[in-house]
C-alpha positions in Angstrom: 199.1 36.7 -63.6 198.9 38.8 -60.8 199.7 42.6 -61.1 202.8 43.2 -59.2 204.3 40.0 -60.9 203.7 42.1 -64.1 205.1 45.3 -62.9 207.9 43.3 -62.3 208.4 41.6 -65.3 207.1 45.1 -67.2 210.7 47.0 -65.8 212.8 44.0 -66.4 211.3 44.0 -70.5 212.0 47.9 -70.6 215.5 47.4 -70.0 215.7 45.2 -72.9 217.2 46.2 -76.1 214.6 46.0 -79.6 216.7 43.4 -80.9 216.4 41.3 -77.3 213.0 41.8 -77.7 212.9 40.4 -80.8 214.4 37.3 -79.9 212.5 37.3 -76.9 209.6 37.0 -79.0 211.4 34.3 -81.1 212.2 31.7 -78.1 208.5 33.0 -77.0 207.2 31.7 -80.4 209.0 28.1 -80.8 208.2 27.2 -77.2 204.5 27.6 -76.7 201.6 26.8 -79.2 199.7 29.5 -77.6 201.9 31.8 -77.7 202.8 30.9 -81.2 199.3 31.2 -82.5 198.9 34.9 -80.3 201.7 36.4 -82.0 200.8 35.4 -85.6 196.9 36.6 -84.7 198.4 40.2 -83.7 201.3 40.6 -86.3 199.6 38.9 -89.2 196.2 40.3 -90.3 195.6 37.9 -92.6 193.0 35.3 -93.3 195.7 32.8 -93.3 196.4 33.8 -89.6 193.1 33.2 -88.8 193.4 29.4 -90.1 195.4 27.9 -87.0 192.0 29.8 -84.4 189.2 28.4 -86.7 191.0 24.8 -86.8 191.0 24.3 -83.5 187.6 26.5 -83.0 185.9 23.2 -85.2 187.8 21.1 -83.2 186.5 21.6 -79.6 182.8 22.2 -81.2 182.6 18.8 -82.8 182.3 15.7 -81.0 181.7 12.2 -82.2 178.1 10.9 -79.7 179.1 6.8 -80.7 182.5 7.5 -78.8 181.3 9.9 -75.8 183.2 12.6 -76.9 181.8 16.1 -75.6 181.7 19.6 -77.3 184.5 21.7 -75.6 182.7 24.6 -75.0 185.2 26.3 -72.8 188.3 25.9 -75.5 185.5 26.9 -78.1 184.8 30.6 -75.6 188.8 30.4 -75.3 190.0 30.6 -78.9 187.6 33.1 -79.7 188.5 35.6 -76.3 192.3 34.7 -77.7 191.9 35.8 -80.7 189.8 39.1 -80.1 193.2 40.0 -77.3 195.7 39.0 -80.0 194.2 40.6 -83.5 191.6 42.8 -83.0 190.2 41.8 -86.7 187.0 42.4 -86.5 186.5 40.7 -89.8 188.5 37.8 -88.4 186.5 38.0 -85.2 183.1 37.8 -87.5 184.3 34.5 -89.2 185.3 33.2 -85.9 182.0 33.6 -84.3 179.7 32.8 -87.0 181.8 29.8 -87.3 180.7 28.9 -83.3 176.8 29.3 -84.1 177.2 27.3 -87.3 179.4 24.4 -86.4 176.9 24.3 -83.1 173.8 24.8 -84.9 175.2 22.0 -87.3 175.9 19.3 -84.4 171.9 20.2 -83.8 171.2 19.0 -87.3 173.2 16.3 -87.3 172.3 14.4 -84.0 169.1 15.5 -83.5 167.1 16.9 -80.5 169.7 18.1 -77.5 168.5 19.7 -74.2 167.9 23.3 -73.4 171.2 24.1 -72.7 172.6 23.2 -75.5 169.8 25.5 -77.3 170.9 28.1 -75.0 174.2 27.8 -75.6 173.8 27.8 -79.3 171.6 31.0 -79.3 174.2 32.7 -77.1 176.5 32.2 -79.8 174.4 34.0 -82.1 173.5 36.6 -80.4 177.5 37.9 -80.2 177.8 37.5 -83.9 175.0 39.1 -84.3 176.1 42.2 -81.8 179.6 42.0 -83.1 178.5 42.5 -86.9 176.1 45.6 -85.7 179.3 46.6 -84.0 180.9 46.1 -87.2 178.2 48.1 -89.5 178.5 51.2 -87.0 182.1 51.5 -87.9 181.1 51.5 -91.9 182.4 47.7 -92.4 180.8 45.8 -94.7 179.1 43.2 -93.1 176.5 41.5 -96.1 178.1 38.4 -96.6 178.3 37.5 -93.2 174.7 38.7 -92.4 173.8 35.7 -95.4 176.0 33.4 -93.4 173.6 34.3 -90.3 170.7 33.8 -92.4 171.4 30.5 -93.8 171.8 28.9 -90.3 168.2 30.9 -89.4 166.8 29.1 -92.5 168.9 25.2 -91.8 166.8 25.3 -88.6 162.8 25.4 -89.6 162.7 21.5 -89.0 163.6 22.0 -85.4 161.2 22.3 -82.8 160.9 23.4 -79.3 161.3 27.3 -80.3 165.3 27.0 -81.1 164.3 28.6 -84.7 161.8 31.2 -83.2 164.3 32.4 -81.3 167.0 32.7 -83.4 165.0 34.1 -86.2 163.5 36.7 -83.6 167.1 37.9 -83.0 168.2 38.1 -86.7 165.5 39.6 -87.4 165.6 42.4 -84.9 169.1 43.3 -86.2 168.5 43.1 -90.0 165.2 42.8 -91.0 163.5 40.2 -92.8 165.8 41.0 -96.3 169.6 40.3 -96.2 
């Protein structure tokens, strides 16, 4: 949306009363998914509001190879750039990105081999968990439990060659040491 379109549509909402706001908000809700699953990211903190994002986070990361489907890694970046704007959970935020290096790391396991990309892709998606949960410890948040999360998808990989496990051992343990 472009900036004056905003301005315009910022001066039409400020003349609106709370309770046409509310309902507003309401039609907003019932008529768009999206917006549906924005608004109960930003007014409900809880882990069930975080339910609807992982769903479809598992969703565009798995992909059935017999039927040519494709990882979707652009709704995967997506739900997880939505959900930082709507919430702001950095708990939430945690679970959604160590759920993108694990259900990626997992298609790894389960089909084998994949090209450098993929790898590069996959050790991207680390790396932000990784710098989100540092983020995380800085502002005195516990972080423990999903540093073992980390760790177990460091340790699912020793089987797999062609550096992938180097690497993403080298960043976990440049953030947390060798002991969780």
């Amino acid at each position: 949306m472009k900036c004056a379109e905003w301005e315009k549509m910022k001066g039409s909402l400020e003349a609106y009363s709370k309770s046409e706001l509310i309902e507003l908000l309401a039609d907003l809700y019932k008529v768009s998914e999206e917006a549906g699953l924005f608004l109960g990211g930003r007014f409900d903190q809880s882990p069930v509001a975080l339910q609807p994002y992982l769903r479809k986070l598992k969703k565009a990361l798995s992909a059935d190879l017999i039927y040519d489907e494709v990882i979707d890694w652009v709704t995967a970046d997506r739900v997880i750039s939505n959900y930082r704007i709507a919430s702001g959970n950095h708990d939430g935020l945690a679970k959604l990105l160590i759920t993108y290096a694990y259900e990626a790391n997992q298609f790894t396991l389960e089909y084998g081999d994949i090209d450098e990309g993929y790898y590069e892709s996959v050790e991207g998606a680390f790396q932000k968990a990784v710098d989100h949960l540092l983020l995380m410890e800085q502002q005195g948040e516990p972080i423990a439990s999903h540093v073992k999360e980390l760790e177990d998808i460091v340790d699912s990989t020793s089987d797999i060659g062609w550096g992938y496990p180097d690497t993403l051992g080298d960043i976990f343990h440049k953030a947390f040491g060798g002991a969780t």
